[in-house]
DOZAVO-360886 format. One record per residue (C-alpha): residue in three letters; x, y, z. Coordinates in nm, 3 decimals, padded with zeros to 5 digits. Layout:
! residues N
> ALA, X, Y, Z
...
This chain:
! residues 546
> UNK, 08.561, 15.540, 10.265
> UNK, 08.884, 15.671, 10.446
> UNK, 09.093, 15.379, 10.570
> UNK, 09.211, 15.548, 10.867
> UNK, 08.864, 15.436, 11.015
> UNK, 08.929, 15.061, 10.965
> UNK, 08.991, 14.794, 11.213
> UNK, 09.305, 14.641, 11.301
> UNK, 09.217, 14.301, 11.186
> UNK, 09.579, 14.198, 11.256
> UNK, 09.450, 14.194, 11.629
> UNK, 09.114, 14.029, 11.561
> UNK, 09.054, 13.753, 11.826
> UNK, 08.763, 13.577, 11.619
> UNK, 08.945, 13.520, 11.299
> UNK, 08.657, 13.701, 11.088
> UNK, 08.756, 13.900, 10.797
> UNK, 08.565, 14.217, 10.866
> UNK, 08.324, 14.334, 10.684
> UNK, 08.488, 14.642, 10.547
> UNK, 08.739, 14.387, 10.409
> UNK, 08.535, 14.120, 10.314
> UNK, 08.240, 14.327, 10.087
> UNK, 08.541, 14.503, 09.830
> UNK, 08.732, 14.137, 09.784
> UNK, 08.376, 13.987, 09.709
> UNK, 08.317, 14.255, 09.481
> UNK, 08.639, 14.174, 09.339
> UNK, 08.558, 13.819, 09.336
> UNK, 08.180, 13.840, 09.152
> UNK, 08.393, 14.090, 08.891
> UNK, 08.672, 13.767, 08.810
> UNK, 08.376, 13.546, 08.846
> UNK, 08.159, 13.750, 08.553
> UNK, 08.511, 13.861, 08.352
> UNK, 08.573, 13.493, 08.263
> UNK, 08.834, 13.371, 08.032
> UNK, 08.746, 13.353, 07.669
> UNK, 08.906, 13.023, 07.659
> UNK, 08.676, 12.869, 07.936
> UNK, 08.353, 12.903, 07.719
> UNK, 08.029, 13.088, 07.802
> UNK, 07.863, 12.798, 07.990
> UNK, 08.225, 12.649, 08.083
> UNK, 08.363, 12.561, 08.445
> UNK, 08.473, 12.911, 08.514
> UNK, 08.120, 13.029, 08.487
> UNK, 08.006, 12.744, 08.668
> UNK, 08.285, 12.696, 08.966
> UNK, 08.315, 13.049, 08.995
> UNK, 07.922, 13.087, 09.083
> UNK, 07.968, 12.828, 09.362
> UNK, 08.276, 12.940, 09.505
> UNK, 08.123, 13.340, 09.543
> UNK, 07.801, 13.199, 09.701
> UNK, 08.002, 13.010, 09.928
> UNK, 08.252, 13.301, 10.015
> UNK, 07.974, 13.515, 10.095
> UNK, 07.793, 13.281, 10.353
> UNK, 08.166, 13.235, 10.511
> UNK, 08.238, 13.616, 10.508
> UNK, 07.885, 13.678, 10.577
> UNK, 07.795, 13.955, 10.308
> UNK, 07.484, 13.857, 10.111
> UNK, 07.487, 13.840, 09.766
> UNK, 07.223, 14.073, 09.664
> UNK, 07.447, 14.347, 09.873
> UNK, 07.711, 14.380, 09.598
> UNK, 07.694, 14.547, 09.284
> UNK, 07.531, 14.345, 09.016
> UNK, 07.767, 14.377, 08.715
> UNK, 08.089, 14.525, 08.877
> UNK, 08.352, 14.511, 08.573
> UNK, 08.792, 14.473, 08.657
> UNK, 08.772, 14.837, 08.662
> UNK, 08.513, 14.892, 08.891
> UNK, 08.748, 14.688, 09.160
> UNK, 09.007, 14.958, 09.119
> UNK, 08.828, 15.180, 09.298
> UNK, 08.789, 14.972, 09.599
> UNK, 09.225, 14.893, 09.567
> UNK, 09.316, 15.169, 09.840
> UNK, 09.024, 15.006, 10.098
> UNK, 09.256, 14.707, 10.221
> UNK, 09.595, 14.883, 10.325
> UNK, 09.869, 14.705, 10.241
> UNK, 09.984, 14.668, 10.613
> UNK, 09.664, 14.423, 10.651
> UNK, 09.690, 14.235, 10.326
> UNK, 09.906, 13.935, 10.473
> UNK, 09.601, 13.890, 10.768
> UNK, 09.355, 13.948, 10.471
> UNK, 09.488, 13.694, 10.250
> UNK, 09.571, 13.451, 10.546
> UNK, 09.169, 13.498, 10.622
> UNK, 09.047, 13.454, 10.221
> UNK, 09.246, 13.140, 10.195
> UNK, 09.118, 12.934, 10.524
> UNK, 08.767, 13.059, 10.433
> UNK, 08.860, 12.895, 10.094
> UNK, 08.949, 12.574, 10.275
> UNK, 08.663, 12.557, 10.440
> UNK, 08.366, 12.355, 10.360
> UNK, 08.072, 12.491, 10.254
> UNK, 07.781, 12.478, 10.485
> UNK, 07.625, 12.213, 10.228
> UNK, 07.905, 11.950, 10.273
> UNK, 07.994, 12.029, 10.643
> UNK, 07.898, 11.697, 10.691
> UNK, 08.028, 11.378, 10.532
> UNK, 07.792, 11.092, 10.385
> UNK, 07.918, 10.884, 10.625
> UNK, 07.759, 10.914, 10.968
> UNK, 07.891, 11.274, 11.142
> UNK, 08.273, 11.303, 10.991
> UNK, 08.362, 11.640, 10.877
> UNK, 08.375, 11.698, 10.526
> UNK, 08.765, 11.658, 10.426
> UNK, 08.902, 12.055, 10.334
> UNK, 08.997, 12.097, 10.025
> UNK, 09.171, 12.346, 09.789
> UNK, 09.151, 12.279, 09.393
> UNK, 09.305, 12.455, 09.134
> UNK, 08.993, 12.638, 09.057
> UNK, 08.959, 12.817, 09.362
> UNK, 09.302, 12.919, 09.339
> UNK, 09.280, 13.017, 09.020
> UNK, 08.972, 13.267, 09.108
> UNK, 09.162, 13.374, 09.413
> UNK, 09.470, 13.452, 09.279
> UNK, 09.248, 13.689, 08.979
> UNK, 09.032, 13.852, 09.322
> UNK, 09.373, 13.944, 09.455
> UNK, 09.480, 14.053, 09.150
> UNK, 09.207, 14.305, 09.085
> UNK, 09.260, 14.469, 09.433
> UNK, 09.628, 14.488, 09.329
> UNK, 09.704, 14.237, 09.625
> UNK, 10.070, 14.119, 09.531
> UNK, 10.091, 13.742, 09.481
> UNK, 10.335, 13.697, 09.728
> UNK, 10.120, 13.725, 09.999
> UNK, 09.938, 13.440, 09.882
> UNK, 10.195, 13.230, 09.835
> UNK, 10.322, 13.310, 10.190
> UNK, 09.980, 13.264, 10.321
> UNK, 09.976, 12.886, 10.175
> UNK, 10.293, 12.821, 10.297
> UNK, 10.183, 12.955, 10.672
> UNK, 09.847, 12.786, 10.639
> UNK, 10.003, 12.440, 10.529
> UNK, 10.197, 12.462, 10.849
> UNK, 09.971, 12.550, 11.076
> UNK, 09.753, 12.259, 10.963
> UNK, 09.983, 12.053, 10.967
> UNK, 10.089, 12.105, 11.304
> UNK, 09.777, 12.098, 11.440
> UNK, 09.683, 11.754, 11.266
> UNK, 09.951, 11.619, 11.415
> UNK, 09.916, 11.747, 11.784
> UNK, 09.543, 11.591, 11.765
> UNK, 09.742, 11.234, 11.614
> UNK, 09.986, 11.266, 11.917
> UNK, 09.701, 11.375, 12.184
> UNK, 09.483, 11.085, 12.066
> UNK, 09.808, 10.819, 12.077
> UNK, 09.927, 10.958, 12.381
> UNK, 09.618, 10.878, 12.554
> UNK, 09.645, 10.537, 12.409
> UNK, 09.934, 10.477, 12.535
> UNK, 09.876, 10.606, 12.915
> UNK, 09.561, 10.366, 12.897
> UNK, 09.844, 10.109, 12.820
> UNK, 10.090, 10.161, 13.026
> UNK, 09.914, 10.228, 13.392
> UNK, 10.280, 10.227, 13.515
> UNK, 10.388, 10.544, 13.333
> UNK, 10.477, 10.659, 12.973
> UNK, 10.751, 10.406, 12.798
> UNK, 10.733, 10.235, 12.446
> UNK, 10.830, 10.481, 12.112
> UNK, 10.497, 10.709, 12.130
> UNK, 10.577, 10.757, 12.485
> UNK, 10.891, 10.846, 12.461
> UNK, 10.823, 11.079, 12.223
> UNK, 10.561, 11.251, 12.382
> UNK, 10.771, 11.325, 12.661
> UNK, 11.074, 11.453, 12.480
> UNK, 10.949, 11.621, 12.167
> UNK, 10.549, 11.681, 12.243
> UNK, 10.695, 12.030, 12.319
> UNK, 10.801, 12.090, 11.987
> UNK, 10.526, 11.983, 11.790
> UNK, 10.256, 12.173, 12.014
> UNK, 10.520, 12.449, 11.968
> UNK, 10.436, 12.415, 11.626
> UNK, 10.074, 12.444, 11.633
> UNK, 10.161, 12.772, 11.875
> UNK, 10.134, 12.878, 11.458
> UNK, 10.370, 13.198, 11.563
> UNK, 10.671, 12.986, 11.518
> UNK, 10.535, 12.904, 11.125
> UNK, 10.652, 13.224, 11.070
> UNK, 10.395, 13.479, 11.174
> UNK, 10.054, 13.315, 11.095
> UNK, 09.811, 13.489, 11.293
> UNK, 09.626, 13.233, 11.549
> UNK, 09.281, 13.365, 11.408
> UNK, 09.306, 13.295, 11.053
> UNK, 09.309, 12.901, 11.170
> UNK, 08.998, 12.912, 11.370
> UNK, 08.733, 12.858, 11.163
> UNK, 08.955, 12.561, 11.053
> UNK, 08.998, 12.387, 11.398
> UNK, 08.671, 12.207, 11.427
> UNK, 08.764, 11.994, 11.139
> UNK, 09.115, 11.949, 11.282
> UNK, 09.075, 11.635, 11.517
> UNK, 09.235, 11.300, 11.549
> UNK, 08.943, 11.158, 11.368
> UNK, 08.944, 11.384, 11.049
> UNK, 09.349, 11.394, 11.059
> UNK, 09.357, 11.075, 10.801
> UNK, 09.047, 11.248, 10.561
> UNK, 09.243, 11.578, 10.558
> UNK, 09.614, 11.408, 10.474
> UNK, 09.447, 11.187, 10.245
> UNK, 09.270, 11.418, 10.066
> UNK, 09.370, 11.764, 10.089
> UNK, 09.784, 11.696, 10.132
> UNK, 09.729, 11.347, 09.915
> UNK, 09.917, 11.151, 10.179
> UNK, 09.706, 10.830, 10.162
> UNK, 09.937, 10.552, 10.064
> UNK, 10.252, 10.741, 10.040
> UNK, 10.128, 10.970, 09.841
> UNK, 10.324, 11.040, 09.508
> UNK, 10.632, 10.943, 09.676
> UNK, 10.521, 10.602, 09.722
> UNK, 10.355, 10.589, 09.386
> UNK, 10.387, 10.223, 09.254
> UNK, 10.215, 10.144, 08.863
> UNK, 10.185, 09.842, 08.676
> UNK, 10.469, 09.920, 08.447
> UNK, 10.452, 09.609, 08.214
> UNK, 10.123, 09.698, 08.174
> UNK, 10.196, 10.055, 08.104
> UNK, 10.473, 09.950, 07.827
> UNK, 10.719, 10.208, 08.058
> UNK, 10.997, 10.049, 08.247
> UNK, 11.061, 10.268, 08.556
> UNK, 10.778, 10.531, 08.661
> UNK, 10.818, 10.694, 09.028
> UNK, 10.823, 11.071, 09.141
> UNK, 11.130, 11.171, 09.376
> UNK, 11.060, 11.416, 09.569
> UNK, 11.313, 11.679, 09.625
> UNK, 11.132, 11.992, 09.829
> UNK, 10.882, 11.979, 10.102
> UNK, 10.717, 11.713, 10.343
> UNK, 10.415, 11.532, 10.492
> UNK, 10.555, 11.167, 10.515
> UNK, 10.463, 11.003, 10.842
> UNK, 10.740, 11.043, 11.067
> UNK, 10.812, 10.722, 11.278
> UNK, 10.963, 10.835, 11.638
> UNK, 11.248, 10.653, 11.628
> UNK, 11.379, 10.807, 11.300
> UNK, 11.341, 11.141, 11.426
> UNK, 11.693, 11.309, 11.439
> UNK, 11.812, 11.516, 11.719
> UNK, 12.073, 11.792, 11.645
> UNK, 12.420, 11.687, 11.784
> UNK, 12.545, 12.035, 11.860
> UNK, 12.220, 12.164, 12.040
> UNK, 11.994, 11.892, 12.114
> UNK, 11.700, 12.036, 11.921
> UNK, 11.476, 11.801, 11.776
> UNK, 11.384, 11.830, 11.425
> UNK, 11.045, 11.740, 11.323
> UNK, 10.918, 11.645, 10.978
> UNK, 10.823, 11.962, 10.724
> UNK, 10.441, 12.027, 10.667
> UNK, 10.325, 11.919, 10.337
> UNK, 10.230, 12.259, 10.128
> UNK, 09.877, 12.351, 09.947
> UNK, 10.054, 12.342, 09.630
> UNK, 10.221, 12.082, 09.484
> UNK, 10.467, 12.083, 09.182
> UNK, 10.631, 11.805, 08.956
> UNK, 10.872, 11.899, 08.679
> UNK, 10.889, 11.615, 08.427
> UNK, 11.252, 11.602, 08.250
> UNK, 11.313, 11.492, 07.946
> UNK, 11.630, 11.399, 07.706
> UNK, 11.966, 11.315, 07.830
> UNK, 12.293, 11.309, 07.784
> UNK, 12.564, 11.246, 08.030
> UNK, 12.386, 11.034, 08.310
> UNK, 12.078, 10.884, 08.384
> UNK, 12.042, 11.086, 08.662
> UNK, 12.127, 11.460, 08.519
> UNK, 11.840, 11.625, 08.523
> UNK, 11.739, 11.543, 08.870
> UNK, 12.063, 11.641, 08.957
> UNK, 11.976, 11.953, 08.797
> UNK, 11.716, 11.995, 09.002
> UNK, 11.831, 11.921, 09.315
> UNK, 12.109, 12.191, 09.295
> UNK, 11.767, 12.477, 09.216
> UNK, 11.583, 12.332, 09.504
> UNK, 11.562, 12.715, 09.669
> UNK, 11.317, 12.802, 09.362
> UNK, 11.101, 12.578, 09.533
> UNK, 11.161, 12.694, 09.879
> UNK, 11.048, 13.022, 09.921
> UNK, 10.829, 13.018, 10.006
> UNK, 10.839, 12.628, 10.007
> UNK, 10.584, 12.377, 09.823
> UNK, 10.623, 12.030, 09.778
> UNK, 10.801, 11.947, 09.436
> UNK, 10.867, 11.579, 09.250
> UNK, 11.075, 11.464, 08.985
> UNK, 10.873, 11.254, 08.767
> UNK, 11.144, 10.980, 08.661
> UNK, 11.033, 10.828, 08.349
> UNK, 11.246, 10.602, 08.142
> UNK, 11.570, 10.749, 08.176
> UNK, 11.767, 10.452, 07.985
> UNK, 11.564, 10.553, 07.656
> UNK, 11.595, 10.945, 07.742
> UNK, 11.922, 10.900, 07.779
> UNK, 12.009, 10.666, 07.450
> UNK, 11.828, 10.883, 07.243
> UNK, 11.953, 11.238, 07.398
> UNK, 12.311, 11.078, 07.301
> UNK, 12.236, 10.967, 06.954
> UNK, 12.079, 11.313, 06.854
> UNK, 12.370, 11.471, 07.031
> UNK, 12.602, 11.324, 06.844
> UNK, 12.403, 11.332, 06.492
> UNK, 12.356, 11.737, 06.555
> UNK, 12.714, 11.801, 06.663
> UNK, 12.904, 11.564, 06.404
> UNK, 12.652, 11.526, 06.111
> UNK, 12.424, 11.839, 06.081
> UNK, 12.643, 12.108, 06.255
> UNK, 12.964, 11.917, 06.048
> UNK, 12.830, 11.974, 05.726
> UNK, 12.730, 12.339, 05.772
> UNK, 12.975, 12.471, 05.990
> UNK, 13.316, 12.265, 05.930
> UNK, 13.571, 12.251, 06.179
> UNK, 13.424, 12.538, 06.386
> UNK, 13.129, 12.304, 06.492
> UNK, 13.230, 12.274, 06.870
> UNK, 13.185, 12.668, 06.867
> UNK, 12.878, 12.677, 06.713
> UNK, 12.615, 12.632, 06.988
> UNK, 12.799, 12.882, 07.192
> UNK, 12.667, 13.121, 06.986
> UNK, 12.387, 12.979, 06.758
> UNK, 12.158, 13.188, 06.611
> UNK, 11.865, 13.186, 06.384
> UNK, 12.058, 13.190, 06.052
> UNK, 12.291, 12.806, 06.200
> UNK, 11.881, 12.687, 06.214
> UNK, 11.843, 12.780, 05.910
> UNK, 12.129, 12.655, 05.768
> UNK, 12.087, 12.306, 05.907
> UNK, 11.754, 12.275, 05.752
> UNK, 11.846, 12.339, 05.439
> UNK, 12.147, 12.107, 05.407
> UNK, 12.045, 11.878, 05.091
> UNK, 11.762, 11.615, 05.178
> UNK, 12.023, 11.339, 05.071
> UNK, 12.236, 11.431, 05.434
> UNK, 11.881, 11.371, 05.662
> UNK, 11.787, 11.040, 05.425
> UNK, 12.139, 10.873, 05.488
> UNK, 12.203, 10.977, 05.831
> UNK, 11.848, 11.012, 05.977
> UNK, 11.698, 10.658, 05.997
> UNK, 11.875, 10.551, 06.322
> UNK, 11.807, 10.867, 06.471
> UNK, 11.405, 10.872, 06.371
> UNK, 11.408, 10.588, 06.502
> UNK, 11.573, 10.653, 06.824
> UNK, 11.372, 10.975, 06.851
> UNK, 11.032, 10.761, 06.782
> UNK, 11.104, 10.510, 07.090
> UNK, 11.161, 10.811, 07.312
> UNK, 10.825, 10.969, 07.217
> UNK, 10.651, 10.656, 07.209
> UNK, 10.779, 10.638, 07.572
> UNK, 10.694, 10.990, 07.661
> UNK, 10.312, 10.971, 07.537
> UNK, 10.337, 10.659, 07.749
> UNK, 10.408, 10.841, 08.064
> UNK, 10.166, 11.091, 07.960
> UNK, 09.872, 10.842, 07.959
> UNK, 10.016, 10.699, 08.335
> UNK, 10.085, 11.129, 08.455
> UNK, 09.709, 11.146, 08.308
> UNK, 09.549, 10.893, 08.580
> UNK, 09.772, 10.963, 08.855
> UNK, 09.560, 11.359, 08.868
> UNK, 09.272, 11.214, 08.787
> UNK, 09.295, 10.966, 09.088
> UNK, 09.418, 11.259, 09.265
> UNK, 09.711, 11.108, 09.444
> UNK, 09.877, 11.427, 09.429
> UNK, 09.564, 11.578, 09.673
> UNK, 09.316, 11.750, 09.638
> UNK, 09.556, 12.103, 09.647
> UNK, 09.649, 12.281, 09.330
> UNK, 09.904, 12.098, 09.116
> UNK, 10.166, 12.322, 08.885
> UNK, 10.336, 12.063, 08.599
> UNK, 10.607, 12.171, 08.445
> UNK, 10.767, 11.946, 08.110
> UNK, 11.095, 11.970, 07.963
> UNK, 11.191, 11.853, 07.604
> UNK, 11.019, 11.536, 07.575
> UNK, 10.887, 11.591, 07.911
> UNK, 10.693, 11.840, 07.780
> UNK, 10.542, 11.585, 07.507
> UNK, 10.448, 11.390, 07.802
> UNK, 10.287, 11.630, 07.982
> UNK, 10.066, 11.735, 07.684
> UNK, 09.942, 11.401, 07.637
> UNK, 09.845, 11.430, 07.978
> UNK, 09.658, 11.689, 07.977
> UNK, 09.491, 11.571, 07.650
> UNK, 09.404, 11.226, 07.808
> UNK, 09.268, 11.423, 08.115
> UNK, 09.073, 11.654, 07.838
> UNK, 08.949, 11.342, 07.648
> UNK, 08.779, 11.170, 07.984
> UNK, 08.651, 11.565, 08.138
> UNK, 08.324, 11.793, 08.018
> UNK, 08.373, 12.133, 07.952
> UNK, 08.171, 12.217, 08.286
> UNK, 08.447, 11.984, 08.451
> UNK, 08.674, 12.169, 08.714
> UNK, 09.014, 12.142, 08.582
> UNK, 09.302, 11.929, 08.765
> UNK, 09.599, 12.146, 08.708
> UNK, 09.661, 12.512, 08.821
> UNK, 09.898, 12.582, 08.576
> UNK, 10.095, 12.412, 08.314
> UNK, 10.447, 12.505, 08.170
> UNK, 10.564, 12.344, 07.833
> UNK, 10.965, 12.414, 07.798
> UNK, 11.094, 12.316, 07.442
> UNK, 10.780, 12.106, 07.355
> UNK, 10.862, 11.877, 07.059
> UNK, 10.546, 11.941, 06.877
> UNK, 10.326, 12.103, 06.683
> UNK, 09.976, 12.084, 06.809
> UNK, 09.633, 12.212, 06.658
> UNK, 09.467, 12.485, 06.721
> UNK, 09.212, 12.227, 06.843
> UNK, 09.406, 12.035, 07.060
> UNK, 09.556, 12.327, 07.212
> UNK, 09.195, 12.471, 07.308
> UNK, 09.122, 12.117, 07.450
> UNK, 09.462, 12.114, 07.669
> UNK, 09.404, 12.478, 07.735
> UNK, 09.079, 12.359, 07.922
> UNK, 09.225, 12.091, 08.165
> UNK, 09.440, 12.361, 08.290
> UNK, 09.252, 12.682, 08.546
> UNK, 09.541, 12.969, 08.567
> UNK, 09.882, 13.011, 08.358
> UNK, 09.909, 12.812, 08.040
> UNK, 10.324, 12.879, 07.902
> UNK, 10.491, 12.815, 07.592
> UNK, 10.876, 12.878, 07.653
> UNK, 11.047, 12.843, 07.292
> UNK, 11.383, 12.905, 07.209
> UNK, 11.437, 13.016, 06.842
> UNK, 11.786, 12.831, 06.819
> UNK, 11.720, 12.526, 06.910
> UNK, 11.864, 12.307, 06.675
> UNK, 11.757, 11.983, 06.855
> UNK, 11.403, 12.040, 06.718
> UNK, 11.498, 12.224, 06.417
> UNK, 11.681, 11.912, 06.338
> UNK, 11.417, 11.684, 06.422
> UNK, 11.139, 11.842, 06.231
> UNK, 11.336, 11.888, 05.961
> UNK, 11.376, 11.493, 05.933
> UNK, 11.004, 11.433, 05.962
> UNK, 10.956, 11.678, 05.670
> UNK, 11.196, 11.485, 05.437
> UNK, 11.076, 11.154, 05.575
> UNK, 10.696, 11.219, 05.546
> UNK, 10.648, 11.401, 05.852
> UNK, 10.519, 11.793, 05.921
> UNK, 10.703, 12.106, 05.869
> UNK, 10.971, 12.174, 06.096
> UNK, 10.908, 12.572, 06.113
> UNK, 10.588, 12.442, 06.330
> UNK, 10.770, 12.297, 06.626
> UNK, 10.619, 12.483, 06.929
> UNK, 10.966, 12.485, 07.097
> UNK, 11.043, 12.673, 06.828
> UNK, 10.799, 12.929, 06.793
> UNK, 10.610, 13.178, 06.976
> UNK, 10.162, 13.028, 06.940
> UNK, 09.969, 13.271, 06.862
> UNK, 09.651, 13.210, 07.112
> UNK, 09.510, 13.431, 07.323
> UNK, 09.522, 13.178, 07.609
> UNK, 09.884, 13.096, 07.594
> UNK, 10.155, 13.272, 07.750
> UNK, 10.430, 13.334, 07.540
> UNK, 10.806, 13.302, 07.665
> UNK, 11.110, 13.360, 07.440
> UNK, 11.407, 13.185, 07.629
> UNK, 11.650, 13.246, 07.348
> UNK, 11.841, 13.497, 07.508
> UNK, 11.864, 13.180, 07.832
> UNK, 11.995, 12.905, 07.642
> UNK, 12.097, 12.838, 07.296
> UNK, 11.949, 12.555, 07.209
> UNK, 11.834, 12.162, 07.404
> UNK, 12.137, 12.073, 07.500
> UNK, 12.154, 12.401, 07.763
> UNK, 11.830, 12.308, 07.881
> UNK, 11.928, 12.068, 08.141
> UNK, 12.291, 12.290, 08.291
> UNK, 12.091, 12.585, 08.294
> UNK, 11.767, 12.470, 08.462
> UNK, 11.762, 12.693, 08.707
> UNK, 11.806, 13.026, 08.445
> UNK, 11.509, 12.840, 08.238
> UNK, 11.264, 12.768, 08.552
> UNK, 11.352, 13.169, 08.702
> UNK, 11.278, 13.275, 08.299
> UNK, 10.897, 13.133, 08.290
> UNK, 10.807, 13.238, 08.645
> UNK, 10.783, 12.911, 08.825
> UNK, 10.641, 13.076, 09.137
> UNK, 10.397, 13.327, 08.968
């Protein structure tokens, strides 16, 4: 097929992916559908999800089924790369994703009475997107822009039908003209928001890829859609309140420090002093991301400080991103207790008066050296800090269990979620993902896109990594640092007081499974105490946007 017969689908007016587009990326798609994952299982949810999501793609791009090849294999696809010319693939992928959006003809209509269905976008389909791409050697960005543009665009428009529908309240109100806060708003910043929804100003989003969206974009279905697909119904994660006596975990909120979507009243709008602009509230995104800290040492407040000053990770393109804060008093007691035993007790005895140096440049043989300081040093100096250490796990698993119904209740949307745990963070985070395992089927459509465990203070089975594995649909990481003495330390004290082998720690270590992703961020930091100054290095090191 020579490509210099194709359409310009940049100038489409319909918003239909032609057909000389759409039959190689279903091709591509049945090929990621039959080459599932080992890890998902035979009869698993790849198999299963996959199936559904390539019947419905084909109705939506409207190639049948029985047109496309009936076994194509990952290298078959290759062949069909050169079809889709690279100066289309941002209109392609803009196209693939709102068809993805879009409910299937089956659930175009709600249960109750003749509301659309809500749209929705779950880490599945992404997950089986982002593969299709991937086999027509689409880069990734374009998806990510693509979610970024289509989040807008929604957005926008959900709010223009909110501000047509209120406006028209409010004329039926007041029969003597405009006046009260809606009114007022109308008339000075309607322009701005239906700029918005011109979708141009998003940042080039082509009108057409939205149009197969817009019947489901009305006043009415604006609370379904925020509620469901952004996760925007009762504050969403932001406004996140738990029974924390319950819960045995004494503070338990998510800070959000990139993106949008809360309601914006009016009033609270702020108007630019220099030009007069008004600036209206950011779009929530289609993917949402919460990094979940773990020990500290100077403040309370450190590693969302941390975070805060990486933000622009996050921001290009932009997706919504929360701090979980999780008891920061015990994080913070028992990151300065194991501070203080590693630098004056463990690093004392091996090192001497050179200790201050030493985690500047640790290496393997320091680890070694620490563990093998007579058991006598860990039995007489240990105790306070086991037990220090055994609070702050106890309070991690904790959160864990709390993370674990939060997804499953979906407050976070019904949008991809990418979780991301550091040091004891990353303990909770694993026993989320194992409570989510312990309450799913292996059919069950998993509730995280990705999952990334930085300096996890564990050592898991092979089991319960396979069960974790399958809560999760795309990237799976294990970042380790071999000089970590934190965990060298601390596994080394379990060992002498009755606990397992230190050398096991996955923090530590690279795990050999098929299904994990491996990263070595030894040549990043030296060790847990670097984890939290050098965020940013860690997060760019383990790909937080691929």
């Amino acid at each position: 097929m020579s490509t210099s017969n194709l359409p310009s689908f940049s100038n489409n007016a319909d918003g239909q992916l032609p057909k000389e587009y759409a039959f190689p990326f279903l091709i591509a798609a049945k090929a990621a559908v039959l080459d599932s994952p080992k890890w998902s299982g035979s009869d698993g949810w790849w198999q299963k999800e996959g199936n559904r999501w390539l019947e419905s793609m084909s109705l939506k791009l409207k190639v049948p089924l029985d047109s496309l090849p009936s076994n194509p294999t990952p290298l078959d696809v290759l062949q069909f790369a050169h079809v889709i010319p690279s100066s289309e693939h941002h209109a392609t992928v803009l196209s693939l994703l709102s068809a993805c959006l879009l409910p299937s003809a089956s659930s175009s209509k709600s249960k109750q009475g003749n509301q659309p269905a809500p749209l929705n976008y779950t880490p599945a389909t992404r997950a089986l997107l982002w593969y299709s791409l991937s086999l027509l050697q689409i880069p990734h960005e374009h998806l990510l822009a693509a979610e970024d543009h289509v989040s807008q665009g929604l957005y926008a428009e959900l709010k223009n039908a909110e501000m047509k529908a209120k406006s028209e309240a409010a004329r039926k109100e007041q029969s003597e003209g405009w006046g009260g806060k809606w009114g007022r708003l109308a008339a000075t910043v309607g322009g701005v928001i239906i700029g918005g929804v011109a979708i141009g100003m998003t940042g080039g989003l082509a009108a057409p890829a939205l149009l197969p969206l817009l019947p489901f974009l009305t006043a009415g279905s604006a609370p379904i859609v925020l509620g469901t697909l952004f996760g925007l119904t009762g504050g969403g994660l932001a406004g996140l309140r738990v029974n924390k006596r319950w819960a045995g975990v004494d503070v338990f909120d998510f800070v959000q420090i990139v993106g949008g979507g809360e309601d914006t009243d009016p009033d609270s709008i702020a108007r630019n002093k220099d030009t007069g602009s008004v600036e209206k509230a950011q779009a929530p995104s289609l993917v949402a991301t919460i990094v979940i800290p773990g020990l500290l040492i100077e403040k309370e407040t450190e590693a969302l400080d941390g975070l805060r000053a990486c933000t622009d990770l996050f921001s290009a393109p932009r997706r919504d991103t929360f701090v979980l804060n999780h008891s920061p008093q015990e994080m913070l007691s028992a990151g300065r207790t194991l501070h203080n035993w590693v630098m004056n007790k463990l690093l004392g005895k091996v090192k001497g008066k050179i200790k201050g140096e030493i985690i500047k440049r640790a290496a393997l043989s320091t680890v070694y050296g620490v563990v093998a300081l007579p058991m006598s040093i860990y039995q007489t100096t240990g105790m306070v800090v086991d037990n220090e250490w055994i609070r702050a796990c106890d309070r991690a698993k904790k959160a864990g269990r709390l993370l674990a119904e939060v997804l499953q209740k979906k407050v976070q949307g019904d949008r991809p979620v990418v979780l991301i745990g550091v040091s004891l963070g990353a303990l909770t985070l694993f026993e989320a993902l194992t409570s989510i395992a312990e309450h799913s089927t292996l059919e069950a459509s998993p509730l995280v896109e990705t999952a990334i465990f930085i300096s996890l203070p564990a050592t898991p089975r092979d089991d319960e990594w396979k069960r974790v594995r399958g809560s999760v649909a795309r990237r799976l990481v294990n970042a380790y640092c071999t000089t970590d003495l934190v965990l060298a330390g601390v596994g080394r004290l379990h060992e002498v007081l009755g606990g397992g082998g230190w050398s096991e720690m996955a923090g530590l270590r690279q795990i050999e499974r098929e299904e994990i992703e491996n990263v070595d961020l030894s040549d990043v930091i030296d060790g847990h105490f670097e984890l939290n100054p050098k965020i940013k290095e860690v997060l760019e090191a383990v790909g937080v946007n691929d």
